[in-house]
C-alpha positions as CSV (number, residue, x, y, z in Angstrom):
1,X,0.0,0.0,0.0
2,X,2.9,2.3,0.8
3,X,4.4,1.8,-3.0
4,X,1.4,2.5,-4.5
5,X,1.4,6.3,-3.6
6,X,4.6,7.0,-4.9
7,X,3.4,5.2,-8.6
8,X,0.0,6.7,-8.7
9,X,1.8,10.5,-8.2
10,X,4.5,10.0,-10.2
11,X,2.0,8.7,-13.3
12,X,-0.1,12.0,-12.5
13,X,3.1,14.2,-12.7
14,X,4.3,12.3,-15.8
15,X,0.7,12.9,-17.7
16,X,0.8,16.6,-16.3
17,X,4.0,17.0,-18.3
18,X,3.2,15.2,-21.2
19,X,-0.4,16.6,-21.7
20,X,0.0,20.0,-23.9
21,X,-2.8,21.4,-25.8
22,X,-2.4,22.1,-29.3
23,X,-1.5,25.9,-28.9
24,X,1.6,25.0,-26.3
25,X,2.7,22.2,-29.0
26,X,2.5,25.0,-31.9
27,X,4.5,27.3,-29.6
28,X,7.2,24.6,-29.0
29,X,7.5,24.0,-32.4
30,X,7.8,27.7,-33.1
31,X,10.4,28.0,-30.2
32,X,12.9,25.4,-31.2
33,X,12.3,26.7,-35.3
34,X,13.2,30.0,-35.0
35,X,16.5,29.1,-32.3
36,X,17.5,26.9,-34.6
37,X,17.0,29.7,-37.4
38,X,18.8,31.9,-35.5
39,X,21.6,29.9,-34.5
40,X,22.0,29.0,-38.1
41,X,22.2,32.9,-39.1
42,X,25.0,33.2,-36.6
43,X,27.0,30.2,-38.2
44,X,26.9,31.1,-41.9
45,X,28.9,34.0,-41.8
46,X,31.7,32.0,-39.4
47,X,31.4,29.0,-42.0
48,X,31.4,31.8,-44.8
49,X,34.5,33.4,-43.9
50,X,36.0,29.6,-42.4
51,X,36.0,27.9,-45.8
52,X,36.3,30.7,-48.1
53,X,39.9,31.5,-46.1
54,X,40.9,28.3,-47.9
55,X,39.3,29.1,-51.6
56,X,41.8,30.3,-54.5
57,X,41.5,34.1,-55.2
58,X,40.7,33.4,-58.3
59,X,38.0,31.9,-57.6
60,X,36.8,34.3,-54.8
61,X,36.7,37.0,-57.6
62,X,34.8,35.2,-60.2
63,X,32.2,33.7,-57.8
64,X,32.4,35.7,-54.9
65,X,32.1,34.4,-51.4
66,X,30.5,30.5,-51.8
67,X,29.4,27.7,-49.0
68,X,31.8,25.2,-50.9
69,X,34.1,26.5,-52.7
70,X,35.3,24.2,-55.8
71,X,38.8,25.7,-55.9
72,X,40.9,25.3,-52.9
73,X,44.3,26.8,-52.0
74,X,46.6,27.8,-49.2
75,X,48.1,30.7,-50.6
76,X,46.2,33.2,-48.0
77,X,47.5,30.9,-45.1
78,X,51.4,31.1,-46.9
79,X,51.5,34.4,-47.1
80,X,50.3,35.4,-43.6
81,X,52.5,32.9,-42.0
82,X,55.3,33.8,-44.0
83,X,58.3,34.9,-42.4
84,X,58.6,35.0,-38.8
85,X,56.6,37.8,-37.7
86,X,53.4,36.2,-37.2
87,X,55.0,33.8,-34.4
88,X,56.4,37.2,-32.8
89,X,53.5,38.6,-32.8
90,X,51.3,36.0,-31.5
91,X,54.2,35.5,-28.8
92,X,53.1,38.9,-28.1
93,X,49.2,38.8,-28.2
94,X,49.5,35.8,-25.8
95,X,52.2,37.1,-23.0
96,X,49.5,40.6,-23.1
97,X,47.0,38.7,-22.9
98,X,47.5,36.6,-20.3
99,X,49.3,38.9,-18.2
100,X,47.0,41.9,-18.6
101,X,44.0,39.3,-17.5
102,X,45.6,38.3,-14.7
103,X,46.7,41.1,-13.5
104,X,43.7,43.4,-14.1
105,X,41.3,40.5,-12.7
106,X,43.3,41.1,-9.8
107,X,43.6,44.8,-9.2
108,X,39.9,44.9,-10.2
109,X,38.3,42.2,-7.9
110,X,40.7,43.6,-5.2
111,X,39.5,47.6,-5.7
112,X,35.5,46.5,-6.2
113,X,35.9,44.8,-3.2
114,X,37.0,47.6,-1.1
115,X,34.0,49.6,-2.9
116,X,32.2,47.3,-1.6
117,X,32.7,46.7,2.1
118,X,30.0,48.6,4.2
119,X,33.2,49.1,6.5
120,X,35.4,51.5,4.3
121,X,35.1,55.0,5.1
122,X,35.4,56.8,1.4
123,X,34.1,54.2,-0.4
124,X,31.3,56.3,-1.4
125,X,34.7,58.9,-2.3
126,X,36.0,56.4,-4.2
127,X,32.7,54.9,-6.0
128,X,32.2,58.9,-7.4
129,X,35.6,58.8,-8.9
130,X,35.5,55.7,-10.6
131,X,32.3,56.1,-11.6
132,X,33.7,59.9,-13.0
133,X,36.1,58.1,-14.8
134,X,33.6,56.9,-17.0
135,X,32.0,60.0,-18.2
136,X,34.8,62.6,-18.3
137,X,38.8,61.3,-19.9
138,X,42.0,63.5,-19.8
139,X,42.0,62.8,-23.7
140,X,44.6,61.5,-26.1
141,X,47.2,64.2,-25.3
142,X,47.2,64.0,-21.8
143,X,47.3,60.2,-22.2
144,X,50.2,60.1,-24.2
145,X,52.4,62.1,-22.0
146,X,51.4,60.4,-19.1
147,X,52.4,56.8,-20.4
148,X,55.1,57.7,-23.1
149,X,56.5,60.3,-21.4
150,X,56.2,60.5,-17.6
151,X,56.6,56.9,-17.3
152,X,58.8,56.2,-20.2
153,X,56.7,52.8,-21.5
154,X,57.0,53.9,-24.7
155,X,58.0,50.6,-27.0
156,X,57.3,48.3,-24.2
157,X,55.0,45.8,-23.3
158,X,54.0,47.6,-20.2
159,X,52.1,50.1,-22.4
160,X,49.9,47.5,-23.6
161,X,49.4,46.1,-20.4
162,X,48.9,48.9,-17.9
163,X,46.0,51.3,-19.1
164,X,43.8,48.5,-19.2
165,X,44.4,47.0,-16.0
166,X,41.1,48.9,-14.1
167,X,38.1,49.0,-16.3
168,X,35.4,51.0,-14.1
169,X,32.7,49.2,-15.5
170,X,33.8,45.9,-14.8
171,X,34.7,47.4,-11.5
172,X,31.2,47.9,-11.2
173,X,29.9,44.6,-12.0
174,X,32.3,42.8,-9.7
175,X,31.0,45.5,-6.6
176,X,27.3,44.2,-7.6
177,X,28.5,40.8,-6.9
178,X,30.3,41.1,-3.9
179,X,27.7,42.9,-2.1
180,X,25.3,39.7,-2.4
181,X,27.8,38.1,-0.8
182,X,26.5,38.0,3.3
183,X,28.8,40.1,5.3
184,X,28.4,37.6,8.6
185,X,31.1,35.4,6.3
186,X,33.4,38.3,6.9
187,X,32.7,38.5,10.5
188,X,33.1,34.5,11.3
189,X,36.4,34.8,9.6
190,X,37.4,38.4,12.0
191,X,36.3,36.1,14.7
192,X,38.4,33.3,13.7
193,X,41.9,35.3,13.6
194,X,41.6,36.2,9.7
195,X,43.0,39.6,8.6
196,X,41.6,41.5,5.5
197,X,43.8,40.0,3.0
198,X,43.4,36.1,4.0
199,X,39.8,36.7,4.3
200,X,39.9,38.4,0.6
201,X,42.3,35.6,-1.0
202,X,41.2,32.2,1.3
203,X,37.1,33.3,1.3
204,X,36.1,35.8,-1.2
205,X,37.8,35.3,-4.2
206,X,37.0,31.1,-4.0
207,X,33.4,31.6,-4.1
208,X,33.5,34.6,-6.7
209,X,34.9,32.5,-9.4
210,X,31.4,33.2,-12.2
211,X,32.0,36.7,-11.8
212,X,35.6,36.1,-12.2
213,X,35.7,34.2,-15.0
214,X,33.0,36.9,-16.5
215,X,35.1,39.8,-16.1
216,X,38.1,37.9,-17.2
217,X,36.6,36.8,-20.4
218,X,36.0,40.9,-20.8
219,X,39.4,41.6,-20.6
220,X,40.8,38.5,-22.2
221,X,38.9,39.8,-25.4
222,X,40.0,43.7,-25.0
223,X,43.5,42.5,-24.3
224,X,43.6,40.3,-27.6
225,X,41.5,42.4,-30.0
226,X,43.5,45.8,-29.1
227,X,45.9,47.1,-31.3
228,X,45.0,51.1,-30.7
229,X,47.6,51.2,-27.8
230,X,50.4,49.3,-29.8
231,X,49.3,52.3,-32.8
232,X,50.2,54.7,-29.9
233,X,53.0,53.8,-28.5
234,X,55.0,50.8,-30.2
235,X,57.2,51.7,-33.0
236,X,58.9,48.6,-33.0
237,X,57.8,46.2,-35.5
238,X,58.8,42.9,-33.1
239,X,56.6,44.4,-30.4
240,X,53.5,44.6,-32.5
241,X,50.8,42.2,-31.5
242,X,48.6,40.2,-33.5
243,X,45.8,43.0,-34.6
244,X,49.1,45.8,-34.9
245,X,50.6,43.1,-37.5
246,X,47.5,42.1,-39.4
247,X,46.5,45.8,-39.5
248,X,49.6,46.6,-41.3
249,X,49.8,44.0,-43.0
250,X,46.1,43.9,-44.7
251,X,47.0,47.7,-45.2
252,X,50.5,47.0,-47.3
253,X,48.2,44.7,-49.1
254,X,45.7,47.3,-50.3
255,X,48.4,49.5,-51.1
256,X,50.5,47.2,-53.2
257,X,46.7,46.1,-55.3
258,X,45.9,49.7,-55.3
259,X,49.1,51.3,-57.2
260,X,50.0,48.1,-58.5
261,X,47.5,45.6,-59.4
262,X,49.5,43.0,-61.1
263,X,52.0,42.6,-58.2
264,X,52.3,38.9,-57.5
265,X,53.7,36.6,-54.6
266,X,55.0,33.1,-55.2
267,X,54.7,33.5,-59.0
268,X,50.5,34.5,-58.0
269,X,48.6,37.8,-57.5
270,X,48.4,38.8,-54.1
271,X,45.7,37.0,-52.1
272,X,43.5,40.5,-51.1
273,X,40.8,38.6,-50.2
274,X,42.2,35.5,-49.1
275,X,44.8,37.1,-46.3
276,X,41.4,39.2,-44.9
277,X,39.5,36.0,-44.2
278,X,42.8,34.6,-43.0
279,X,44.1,36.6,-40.6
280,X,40.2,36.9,-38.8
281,X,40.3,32.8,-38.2
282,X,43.8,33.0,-37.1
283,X,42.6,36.5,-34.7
284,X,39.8,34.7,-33.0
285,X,40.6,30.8,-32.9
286,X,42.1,31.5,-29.3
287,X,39.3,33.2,-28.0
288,X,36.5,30.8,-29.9
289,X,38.3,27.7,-27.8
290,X,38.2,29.5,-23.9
291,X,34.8,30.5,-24.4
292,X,34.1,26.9,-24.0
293,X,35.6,26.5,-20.5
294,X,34.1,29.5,-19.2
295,X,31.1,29.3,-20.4
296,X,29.2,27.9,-17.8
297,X,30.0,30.8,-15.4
298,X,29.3,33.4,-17.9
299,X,26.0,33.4,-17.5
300,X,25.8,33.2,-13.9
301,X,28.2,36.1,-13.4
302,X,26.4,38.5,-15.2
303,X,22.9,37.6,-13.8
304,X,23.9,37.4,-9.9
305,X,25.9,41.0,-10.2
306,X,23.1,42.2,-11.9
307,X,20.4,41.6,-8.3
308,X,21.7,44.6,-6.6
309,X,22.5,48.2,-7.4
């Protein structure tokens, strides 16, 4: 008699969820059509530029840009990768990257967090200027001098590095978070001996790891898709990064087609249009394979330090 009760509820819940009316079916239908519409508009245009980065430039001129192209070559791939200053430069997207990230996850989580203990006398001080920050900027000139000249970064990798390193924004989203953190956790751990720092680095920054990765994956991407700071400030060619090199080199391209259309490279014209779809797969396979890993507190970071102002 006592297994009976569980069968006979779970067959009611079971024909509770099975039991649509034709309007809910028609809806679900419509649902999963258009996100897989939609889902398909955002991979045409990634397959589009994927496949077509392999198509002869030939072929790209007479039938434009196809799903399967019939002609194939690497000649894009040859050219971008030839010589050694793609491997320099990716040497020096990478070490930016990875430094910058690190570094400004940690000067950022660290700074939000004083923002937002309820303990800190200026906070509100502080909150006013970083928040001013984002409205009003010293400008380009005042930039410059500050980084080139006053403290001499000029044609290093510190230059790429360092004005990024506290976005206020993101500062803003990590203060969200960490005030819906329960301040009795930071009271147990006073209690228990902790100071500020071990209590920071042991307690907070464990359990803050979705709006950690979030922000990271912010300044992973501006790290690795900025090349306006390397425009700036690095004049030597074996310090340009990734978008500073492709930049240049999609530009030198244009140049060489524009005065000179007949200029060839390995006995063929150049590949315009080939090196252009090139250089965006080699620019954003990195960041296509971390999204992956980080996806699953994406989400979660942006939607729990969005619950309070």
């Amino acid at each position: 008699m006592e297994n009976s009760i569980p069968r006979v509820r779970t067959a009611r819940a079971v024909k509770v969820r099975t039991d649509r009316s034709f309007t809910e079916k028609t809806f679900v239908v419509f649902l999963y059509a258009f996100t897989g519409l939609f889902a398909l508009a955002c991979f045409v245009p990634f397959w589009l530029v994927l496949i077509n980065s392999f198509a002869d430039e030939s072929a790209i001129k007479r039938h434009g840009y196809q799903l399967l192209p019939k002609d194939f070559s690497l000649s894009a791939y040859q050219f971008v990768m030839h010589g050694k200053q793609v491997a320099s430069s990716y040497f020096v997207s990478t070490t930016v990257t990875v430094a910058g990230t690190v570094l400004a996850v940690l000067v950022t989580s660290m700074y939000a967090y004083v923002l937002a203990h309820p303990k800190v006398k200026y906070r509100s001080a502080l909150s006013f200027l970083t928040y001013f920050t984002m409205i009003f900027g010293a400008g380009l000139v005042g930039f410059y001098i500050l980084i080139a000249n006053w403290l001499h970064l000029k044609d290093t990798l510190w230059a790429l590095i360092l004005p990024y390193l506290l976005n206020p924004f993101f500062a803003f989203i990590m203060v969200s978070f960490f005030r819906t953190l329960p301040y009795e956790i930071n009271e147990a751990a006073t209690v228990d001996g902790a100071n500020d720092l071990k209590i920071f680095f042991r307690i907070i920054l464990p359990i803050s790891k979705p709006v950690i990765a979030t922000v990271g994956l912010f300044y992973a991407l501006q790290y690795w898709n900025d090349f306006f700071l390397a425009l700036m400030f690095i004049d030597d060619y074996k310090l340009h990064p990734l978008q500073m090199m492709i930049r240049q080199l999609i530009s030198n391209i244009n140049i060489s087609a524009y005065v000179g259309g007949s200029q060839t490279v390995y006995n063929q014209p150049l590949p315009t249009y080939g090196v252009q779809l090139a250089t965006v797969c080699l620019t954003i396979g990195p960041i296509v394979f971390l999204y992956p890993f980080i996806q699953k507190y994406f989400v979660k970071g942006i939607t729990i330090g969005a619950l309070k102002g």
